[in-house]
C-alpha positions, 0 to 999 in steps of 0.5 A, spaced: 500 500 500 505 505 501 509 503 496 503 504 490 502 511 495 509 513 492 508 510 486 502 516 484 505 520 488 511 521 484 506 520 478 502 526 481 509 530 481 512 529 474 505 531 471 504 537 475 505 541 469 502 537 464 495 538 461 490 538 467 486 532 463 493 527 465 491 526 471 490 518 472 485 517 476 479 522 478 473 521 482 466 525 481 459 526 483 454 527 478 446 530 480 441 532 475 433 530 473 431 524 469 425 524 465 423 517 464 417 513 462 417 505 462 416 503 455 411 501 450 406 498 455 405 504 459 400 506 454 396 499 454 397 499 462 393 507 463 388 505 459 387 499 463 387 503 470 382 507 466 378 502 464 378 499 472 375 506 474 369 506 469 367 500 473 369 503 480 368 509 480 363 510 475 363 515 469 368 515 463 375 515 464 381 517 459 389 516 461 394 520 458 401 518 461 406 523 461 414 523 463 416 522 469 420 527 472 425 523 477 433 525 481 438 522 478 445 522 480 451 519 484 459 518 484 463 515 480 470 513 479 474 514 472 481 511 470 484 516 464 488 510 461 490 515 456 489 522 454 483 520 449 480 514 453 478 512 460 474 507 464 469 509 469 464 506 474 459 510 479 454 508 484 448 512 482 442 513 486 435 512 479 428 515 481 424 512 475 417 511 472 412 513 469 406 517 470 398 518 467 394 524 468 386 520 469 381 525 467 373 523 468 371 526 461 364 528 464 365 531 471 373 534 469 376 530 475 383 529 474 388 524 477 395 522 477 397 515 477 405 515 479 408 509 477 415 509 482 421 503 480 427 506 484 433 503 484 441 503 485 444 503 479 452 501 477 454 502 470 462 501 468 462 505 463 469 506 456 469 514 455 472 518 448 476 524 450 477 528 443 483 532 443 481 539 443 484 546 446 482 551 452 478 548 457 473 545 455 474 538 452 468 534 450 466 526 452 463 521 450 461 514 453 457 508 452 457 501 458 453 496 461 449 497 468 446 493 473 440 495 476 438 493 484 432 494 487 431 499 493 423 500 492 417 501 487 410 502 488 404 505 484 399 510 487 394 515 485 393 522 488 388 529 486 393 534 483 396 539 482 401 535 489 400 528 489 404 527 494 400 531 499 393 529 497 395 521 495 388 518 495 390 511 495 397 507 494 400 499 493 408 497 494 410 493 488 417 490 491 414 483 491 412 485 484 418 488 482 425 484 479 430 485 485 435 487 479 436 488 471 441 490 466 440 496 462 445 500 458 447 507 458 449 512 452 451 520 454 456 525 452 458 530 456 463 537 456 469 538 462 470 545 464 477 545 467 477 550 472 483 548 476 490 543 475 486 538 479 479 540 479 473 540 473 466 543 472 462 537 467 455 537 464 452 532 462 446 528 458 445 521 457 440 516 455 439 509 458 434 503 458 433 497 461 434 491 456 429 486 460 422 487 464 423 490 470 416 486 473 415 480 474 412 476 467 405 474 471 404 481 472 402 481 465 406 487 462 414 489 460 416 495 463 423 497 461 425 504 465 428 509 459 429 516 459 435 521 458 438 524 464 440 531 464 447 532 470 452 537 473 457 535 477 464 536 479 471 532 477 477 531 483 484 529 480 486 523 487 
């Protein structure tokens, strides 16, 4: 351990004049909105709960689903093999879903239906830093990601703050898969602003490339969406 101390320790010194993109090893912390649906049977599973409030409640009901605004954001780890390719994982925390206004088309009561599917998500991720000068260099990255459950349930609330005037909900961990592997695609620019430190902006796109749900559920439910971030970069 002390001699691979001395060892980046000497390393850090000999590439103190260097660009600040030499550095080897860096850690940094991205935090941002995801907005995000689940997939082709969003669509089939809002008409079904309008159909099921029909019967329920009475009248004649609509679904509209809508992009679910969630948090996104967490830290990562990166490794610059070299000035132009990097290795990278991170620990990020994912709020997904998807969301469906239900408007009774006689009386204009209107619902919202949230769909929570929150998870722990691990991506290892191959980053291209293209050549470029000044401070701003760009970067673009693609990888795997493992998904783990932290929890999911569906609740129905009277806008225009569901959470405060939440009619009725149901936890779905019994429902949900405890894990799925997804993909993740982004691009993003670095803002140099010190030897060692770094502003970034970031978008990214991922998805699950399986049903999140159990298939007795009878639909597929792939979380997908874009994920818009900021963060910051530190030189170890």
């Amino acid at each position: 351990m002390i001699r691979w101390g001395l060892v980046i320790g000497v390393s850090a010194l000999c590439l103190s004049g260097a660009p600040a993109s030499a550095g080897p090893l860096e850690i940094y912390q991205l935090l941002g909105v995801s907005p995000g649906s689940v997939g082709e049977d969003g669509e089939a599973f809002g008409s079904a709960t309008a159909a099921a409030l029909d019967d329920l409640v009475g009248g004649t009901w609509s679904a509209d689903e809508k992009p679910r605004v969630g948090f996104y954001g967490g830290l990562g780890l990166r490794y610059r093999h070299n000035d132009l390719l990097s290795f990278a994982t991170e620990v990020d925390f994912a709020v997904r879903g998807a969301r469906w206004e239900l408007d009774e088309l006689g009386s204009g009561l209107t619902l919202t239906q949230t769909l929570a599917l929150n998870y722990v998500e691990i991506p290892l991720l191959v980053q291209v830093t293209p050549a470029a000068g000044g401070v701003v260099r760009p970067t673009f990255y693609a990888g795997p990601y493992l998904g783990l459950l932290a929890h999911s349930e569906i609740s129905i609330g009277v806008p225009p703050d569901p959470s405060l005037s939440e009619v009725a909900s149901l936890d779905l961990d019994d429902v949900a898969n405890g894990s799925y592997v997804g993909g993740i695609i982004g691009a993003g620019a670095e803002f140099q602003t010190t030897q060692t430190t770094a502003l970034l902006a970031h978008i990214r796109y991922s998805t699950a490339f399986g049903n999140v749900v159990k298939d007795e559920i009878g639909y597929e439910f792939k979380p997908q969406g874009f994920a818009l971030l900021l963060g910051v970069a530190l030189k170890l």
